[in-house]
C-alpha angles and dihedrals in degrees: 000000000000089000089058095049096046084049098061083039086060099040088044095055096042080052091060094045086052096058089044094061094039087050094048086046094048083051094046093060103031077059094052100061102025116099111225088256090069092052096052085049095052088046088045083055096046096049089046088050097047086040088055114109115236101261090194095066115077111231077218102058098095092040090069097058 
């Protein structure tokens, strides 16, 4: 039973090594052919994003308490 289970630890975390190296090669070559203005745009997106209030939370729901 404790084979099995270091077994899926091992193939999980091979899976995870796996998507770390797909998501650094997708970033190598979206970095080779962007301009630095795309760039600045993508990180302009991700800050507004992040800056966005939460629309699904009421700014009245602690006032009714």
């Amino acid at each position: 039973m404790i084979a099995a289970y270091a077994l899926e630890l091992l193939a999980e975390t091979r899976a995870a090594e796996l998507r770390r190296e797909a998501s650094a090669a997708r970033l190598a070559a979206m970095a080779a052919c962007c301009r630095p203005s795309t760039w600045a745009r993508a990180a302009d997106r991700a800050l507004d994003t992040i800056a966005r209030p939460r629309r699904s939370v009421s700014p009245t729901c602690c006032a009714t308490a």
